[in-house]
C-alpha positions as CSV (number, residue, x, y, z in Angstrom):
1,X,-50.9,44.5,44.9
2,X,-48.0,42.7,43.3
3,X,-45.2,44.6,40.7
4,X,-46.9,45.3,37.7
5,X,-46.3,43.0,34.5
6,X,-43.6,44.4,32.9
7,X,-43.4,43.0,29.2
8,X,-39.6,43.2,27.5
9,X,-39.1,43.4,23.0
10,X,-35.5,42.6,23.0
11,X,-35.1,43.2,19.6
12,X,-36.9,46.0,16.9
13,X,-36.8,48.6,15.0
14,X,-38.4,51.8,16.1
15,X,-36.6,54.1,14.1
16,X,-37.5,52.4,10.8
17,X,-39.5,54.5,8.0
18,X,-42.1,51.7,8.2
19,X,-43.1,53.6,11.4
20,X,-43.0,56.7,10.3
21,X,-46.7,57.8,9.9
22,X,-47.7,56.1,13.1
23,X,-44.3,57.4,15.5
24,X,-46.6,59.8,17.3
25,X,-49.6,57.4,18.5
26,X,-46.6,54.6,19.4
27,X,-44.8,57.1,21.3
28,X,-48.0,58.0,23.2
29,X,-48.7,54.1,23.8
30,X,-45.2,53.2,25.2
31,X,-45.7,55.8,27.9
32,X,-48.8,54.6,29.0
33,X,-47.8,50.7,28.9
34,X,-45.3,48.7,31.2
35,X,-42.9,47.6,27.9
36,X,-39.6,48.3,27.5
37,X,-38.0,48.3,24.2
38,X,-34.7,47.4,22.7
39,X,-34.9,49.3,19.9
40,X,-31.8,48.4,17.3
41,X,-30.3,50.4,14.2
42,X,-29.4,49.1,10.6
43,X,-26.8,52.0,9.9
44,X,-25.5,55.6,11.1
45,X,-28.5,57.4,10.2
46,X,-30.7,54.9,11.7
47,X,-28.4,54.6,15.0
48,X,-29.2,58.7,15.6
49,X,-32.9,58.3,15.0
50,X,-32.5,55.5,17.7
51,X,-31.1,57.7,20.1
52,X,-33.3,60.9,19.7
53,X,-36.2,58.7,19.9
54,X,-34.8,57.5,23.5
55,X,-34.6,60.9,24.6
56,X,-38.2,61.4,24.0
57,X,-39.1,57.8,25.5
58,X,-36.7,57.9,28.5
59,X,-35.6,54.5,30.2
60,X,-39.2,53.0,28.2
61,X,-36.0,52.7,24.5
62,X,-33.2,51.0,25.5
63,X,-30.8,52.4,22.3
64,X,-28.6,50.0,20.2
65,X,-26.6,51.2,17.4
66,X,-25.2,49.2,14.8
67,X,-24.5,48.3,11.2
68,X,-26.8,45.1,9.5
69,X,-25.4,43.1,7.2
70,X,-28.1,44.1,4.6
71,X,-25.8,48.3,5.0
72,X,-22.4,46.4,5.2
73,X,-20.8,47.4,1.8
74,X,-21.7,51.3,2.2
75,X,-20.8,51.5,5.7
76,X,-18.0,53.8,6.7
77,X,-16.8,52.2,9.6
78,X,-14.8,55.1,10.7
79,X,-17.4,57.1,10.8
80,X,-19.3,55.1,12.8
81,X,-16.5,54.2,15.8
82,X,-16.6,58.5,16.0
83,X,-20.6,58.4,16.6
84,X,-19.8,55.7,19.3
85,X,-17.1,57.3,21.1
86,X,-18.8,60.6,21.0
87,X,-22.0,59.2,22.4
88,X,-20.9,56.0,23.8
89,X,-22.8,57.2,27.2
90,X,-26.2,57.0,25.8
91,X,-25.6,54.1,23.7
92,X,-27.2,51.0,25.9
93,X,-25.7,48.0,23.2
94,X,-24.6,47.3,19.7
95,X,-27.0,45.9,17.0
96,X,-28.0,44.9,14.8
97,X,-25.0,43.3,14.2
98,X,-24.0,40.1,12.2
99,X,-23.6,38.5,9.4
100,X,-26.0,37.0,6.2
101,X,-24.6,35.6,3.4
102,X,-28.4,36.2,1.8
103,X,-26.6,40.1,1.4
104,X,-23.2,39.1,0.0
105,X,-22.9,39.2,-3.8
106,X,-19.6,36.6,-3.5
107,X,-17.1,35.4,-1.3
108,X,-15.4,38.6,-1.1
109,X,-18.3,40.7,0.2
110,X,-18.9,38.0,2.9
111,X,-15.0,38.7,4.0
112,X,-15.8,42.0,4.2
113,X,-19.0,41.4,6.6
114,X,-16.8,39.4,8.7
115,X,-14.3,42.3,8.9
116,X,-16.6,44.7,9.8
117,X,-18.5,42.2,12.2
118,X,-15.5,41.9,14.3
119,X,-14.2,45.7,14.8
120,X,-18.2,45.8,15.9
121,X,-17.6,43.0,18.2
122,X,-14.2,45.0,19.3
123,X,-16.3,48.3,19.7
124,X,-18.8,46.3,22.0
125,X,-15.9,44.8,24.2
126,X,-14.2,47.8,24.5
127,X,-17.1,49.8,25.9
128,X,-18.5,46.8,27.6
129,X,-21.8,47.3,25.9
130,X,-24.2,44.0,24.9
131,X,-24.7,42.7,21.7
132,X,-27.9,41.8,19.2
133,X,-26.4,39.9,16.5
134,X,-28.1,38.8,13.0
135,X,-26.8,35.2,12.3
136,X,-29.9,33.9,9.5
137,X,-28.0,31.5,7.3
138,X,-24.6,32.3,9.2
139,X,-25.2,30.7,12.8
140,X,-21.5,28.7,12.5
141,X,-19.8,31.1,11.3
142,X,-21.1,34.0,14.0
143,X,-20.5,31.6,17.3
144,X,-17.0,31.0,15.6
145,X,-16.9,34.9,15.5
146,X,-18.3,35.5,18.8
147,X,-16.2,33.0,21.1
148,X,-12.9,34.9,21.0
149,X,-14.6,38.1,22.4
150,X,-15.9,38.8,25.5
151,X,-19.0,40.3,25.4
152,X,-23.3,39.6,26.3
153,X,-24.4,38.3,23.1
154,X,-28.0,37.8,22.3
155,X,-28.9,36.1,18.9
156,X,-32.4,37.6,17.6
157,X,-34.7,35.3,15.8
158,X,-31.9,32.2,16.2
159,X,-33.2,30.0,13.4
160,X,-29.8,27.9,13.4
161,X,-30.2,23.8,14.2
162,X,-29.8,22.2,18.0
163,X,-26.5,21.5,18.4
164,X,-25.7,25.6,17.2
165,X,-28.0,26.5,20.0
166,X,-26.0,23.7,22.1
167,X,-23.2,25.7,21.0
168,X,-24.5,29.2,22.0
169,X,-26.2,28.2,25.1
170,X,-22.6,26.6,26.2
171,X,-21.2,30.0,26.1
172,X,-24.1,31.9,27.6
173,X,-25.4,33.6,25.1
174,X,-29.1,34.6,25.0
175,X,-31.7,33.2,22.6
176,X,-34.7,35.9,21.6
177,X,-37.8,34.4,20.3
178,X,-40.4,36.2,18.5
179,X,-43.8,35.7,16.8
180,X,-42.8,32.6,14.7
181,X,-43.3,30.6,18.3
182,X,-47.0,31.3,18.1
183,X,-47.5,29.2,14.9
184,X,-44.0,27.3,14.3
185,X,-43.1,24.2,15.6
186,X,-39.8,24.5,14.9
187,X,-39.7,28.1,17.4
188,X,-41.1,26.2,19.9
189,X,-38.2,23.0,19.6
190,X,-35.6,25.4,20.3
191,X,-37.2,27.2,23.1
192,X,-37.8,24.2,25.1
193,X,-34.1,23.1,24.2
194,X,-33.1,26.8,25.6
195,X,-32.4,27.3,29.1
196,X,-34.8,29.1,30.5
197,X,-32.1,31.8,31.9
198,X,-31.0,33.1,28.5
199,X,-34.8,33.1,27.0
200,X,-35.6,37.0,26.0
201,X,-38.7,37.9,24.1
202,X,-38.6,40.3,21.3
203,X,-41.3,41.4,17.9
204,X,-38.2,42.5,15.4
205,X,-41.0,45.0,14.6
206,X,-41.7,46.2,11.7
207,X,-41.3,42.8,10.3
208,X,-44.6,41.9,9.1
209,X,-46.2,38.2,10.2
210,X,-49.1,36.5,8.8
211,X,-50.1,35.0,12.5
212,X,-51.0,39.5,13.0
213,X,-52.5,40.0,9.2
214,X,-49.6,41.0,7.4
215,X,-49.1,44.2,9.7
216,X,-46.3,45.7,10.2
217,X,-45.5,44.1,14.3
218,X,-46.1,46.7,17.0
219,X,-44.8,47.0,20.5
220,X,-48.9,45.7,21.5
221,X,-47.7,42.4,19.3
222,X,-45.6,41.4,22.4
223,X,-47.7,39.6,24.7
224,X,-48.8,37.1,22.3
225,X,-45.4,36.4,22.0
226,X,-45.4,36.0,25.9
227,X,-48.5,34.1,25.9
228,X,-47.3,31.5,23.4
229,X,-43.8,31.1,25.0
230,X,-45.8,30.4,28.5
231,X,-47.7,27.3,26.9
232,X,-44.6,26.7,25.5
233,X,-42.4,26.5,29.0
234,X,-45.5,25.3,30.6
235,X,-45.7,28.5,33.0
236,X,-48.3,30.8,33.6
237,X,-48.3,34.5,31.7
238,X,-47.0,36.0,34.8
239,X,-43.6,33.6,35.3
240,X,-42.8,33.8,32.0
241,X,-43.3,37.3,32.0
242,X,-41.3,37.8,34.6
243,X,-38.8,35.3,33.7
244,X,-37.9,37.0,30.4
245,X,-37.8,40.4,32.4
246,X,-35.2,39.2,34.8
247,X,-33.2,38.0,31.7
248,X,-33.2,40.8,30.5
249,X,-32.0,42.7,33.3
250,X,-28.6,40.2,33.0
251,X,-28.4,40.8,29.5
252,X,-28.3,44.9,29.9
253,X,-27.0,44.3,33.2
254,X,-29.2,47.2,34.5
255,X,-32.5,46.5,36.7
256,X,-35.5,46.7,34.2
């Protein structure tokens, strides 16, 4: 008998209300399934329900804390630098991070999503912790961000054009693809453009996607996802699988 599969979502939500009513049965699921989750945070509150829910999951929730674009303007960044340094040690990354100018009112709210973009960035490098960054709309101006810190980037659901994944790839940053590769041509472009090295596989669950009936996307979404990328790559279920697990294990730089 060979290692069991071991399926990797580089990128959701666990903690978000759309969960809520069904936390229990998932919880049950992951425990009984070889996935591991990176599960991310949209604000403070959400960045401690991230954290008690990988206390009761164990290594199965990989933690990330963060503040999204979409909770930029309320955000008290203070605040949130004294949550990280008091539980930096069970923190595993930073997201979701990043900026959208879809959730600026005007120029000046974008300046302030840059600001608080890069103290996160600053956070991350200090405490040498990877990043999942948001960069819909904003793929330019995130890279330009990005390249004067050194830190493991990954950018979730990268939607930008070639030459801004030429851009990203050049500086080893990871690319997550998600259920759009199953039905969009476009997904499936950048994938084979990505090198297969920085190729991570994620749901951004609860995000709902008419290729799973409008559902909310659960962790059992994932190997579709896999499935598609395989055809995709032209490897089996099993490479590809494996593949995106060993990726993984660079990006976190801990053996998944």
């Amino acid at each position: 008998m060979g290692m069991p599969i071991k399926l990797i979502d580089a990128h959701m939500h666990l903690a978000d209300p759309d969960f809520g009513k069904d936390i229990q049965h998932i919880i049950v699921f992951l425990k009984n399934i070889e996935i591991v989750l990176f599960s991310n945070s949209m604000d403070l509150n959400s960045s401690m329900e991230t954290l008690s829910l990988s206390e009761s999951l164990g290594g199965k929730l990989l933690p990330f804390v963060g503040i999204h674009p979409w909770s930029m303007q309320e955000a008290d960044l203070e605040e949130f630098e004294t949550f990280l340094n008091r539980e930096k040690d069970r923190i595993c990354g930073i997201g979701e991070v990043g900026l959208d100018k879809k959730y600026a009112v005007d120029e000046e709210a974008y300046r302030r999503q840059k600001s608080v973009f890069e103290k996160l960035l600053e956070l991350a490098e200090k405490f040498e912790k990877p990043v999942s960054i948001h960069s819909r709309g904003s793929q330019k101006d995130v890279i330009d961000i990005l390249s004067s810190f050194r830190i493991k980037g990954m950018l979730h659901w990268f939607s930008g054009d070639l030459q801004q994944l030429s851009r990203a790839v050049d500086r080893g940053y990871y690319v997550s693809f998600g259920p759009t590769i199953i039905y969009s041509k476009r997904s499936r472009a950048l994938a084979e453009k990505t090198p297969r090295e920085l190729i991570l596989t994620e749901t951004d669950g609860p995000v709902r996607y008419a290729c799973f009936g409008g559902k909310p996307a659960l962790p059992a979404f994932l190997p579709s996802v896999v499935f598609a990328l395989s055809s995709t790559l032209k490897l089996n279920f099993e490479e590809t699988a494996n593949l995106v697990r060993e990726n993984s294990s660079s990006y976190m730089d801990v053996q998944l």
